[in-house]
N, C-alpha and C positions, 0 to 999 in steps of 0.2 A: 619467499623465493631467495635461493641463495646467488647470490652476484658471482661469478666468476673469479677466479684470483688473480690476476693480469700477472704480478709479480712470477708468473711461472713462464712468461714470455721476457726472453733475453735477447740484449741485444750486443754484440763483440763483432767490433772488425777483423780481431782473429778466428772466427768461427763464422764457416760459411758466407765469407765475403759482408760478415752486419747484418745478414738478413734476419730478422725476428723468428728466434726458436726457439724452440721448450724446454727451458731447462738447461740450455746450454749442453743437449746433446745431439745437436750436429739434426736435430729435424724442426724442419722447416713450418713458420706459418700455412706457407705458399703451398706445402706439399699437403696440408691435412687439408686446405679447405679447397685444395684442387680436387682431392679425391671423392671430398664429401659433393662435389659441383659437380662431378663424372657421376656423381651415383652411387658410389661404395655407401654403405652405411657406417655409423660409426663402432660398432664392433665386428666389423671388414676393416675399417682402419685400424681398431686396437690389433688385431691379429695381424695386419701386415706389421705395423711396430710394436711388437711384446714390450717392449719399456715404457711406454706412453701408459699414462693412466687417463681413464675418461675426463677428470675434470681439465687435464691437458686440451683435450680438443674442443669443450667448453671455453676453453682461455683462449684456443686459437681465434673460435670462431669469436668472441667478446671482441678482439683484438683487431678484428679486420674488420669488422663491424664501425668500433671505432676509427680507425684509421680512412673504411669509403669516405667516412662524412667529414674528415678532415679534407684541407686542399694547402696546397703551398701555394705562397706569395712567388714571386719576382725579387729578388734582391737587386737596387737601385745603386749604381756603382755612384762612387763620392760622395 
């Protein structure tokens, strides 16, 4: 089984306000595995972004996978 490549999710507070995207061009984690949640399949997705390549939306979905099962703390002032 091949593992996903995470390295293909970026993250830059100059692109698209930080949010995790592919490649650093301008699409979003949030928008491939919105779509894949609405239903589209994943080559309905490739066809709405011809730039993306399949293992892209492998990494997205990797990527939010890991991130559900993460949680953030509270930072404790002093």
């Amino acid at each position: 089984m091949n593992f996903p490549d995470l390295e293909r999710i970026t993250i830059d507070p100059r692109v698209m306000g930080g949010k995790p995207c592919i490649r650093g061009i301008r699409i979003t984690v949030g928008a491939i595995t919105g779509l894949l949640a609405s239903g589209e399949s994943i080559d309905a997705v490739l066809e709405f972004y011809p730039s993306l390549e399949r293992e892209d939306i492998y990494a997205a979905l990797a990527y939010a996978t890991w991130r559900a099962e993460e949680y953030d703390l509270p930072l404790k002032a002093g």
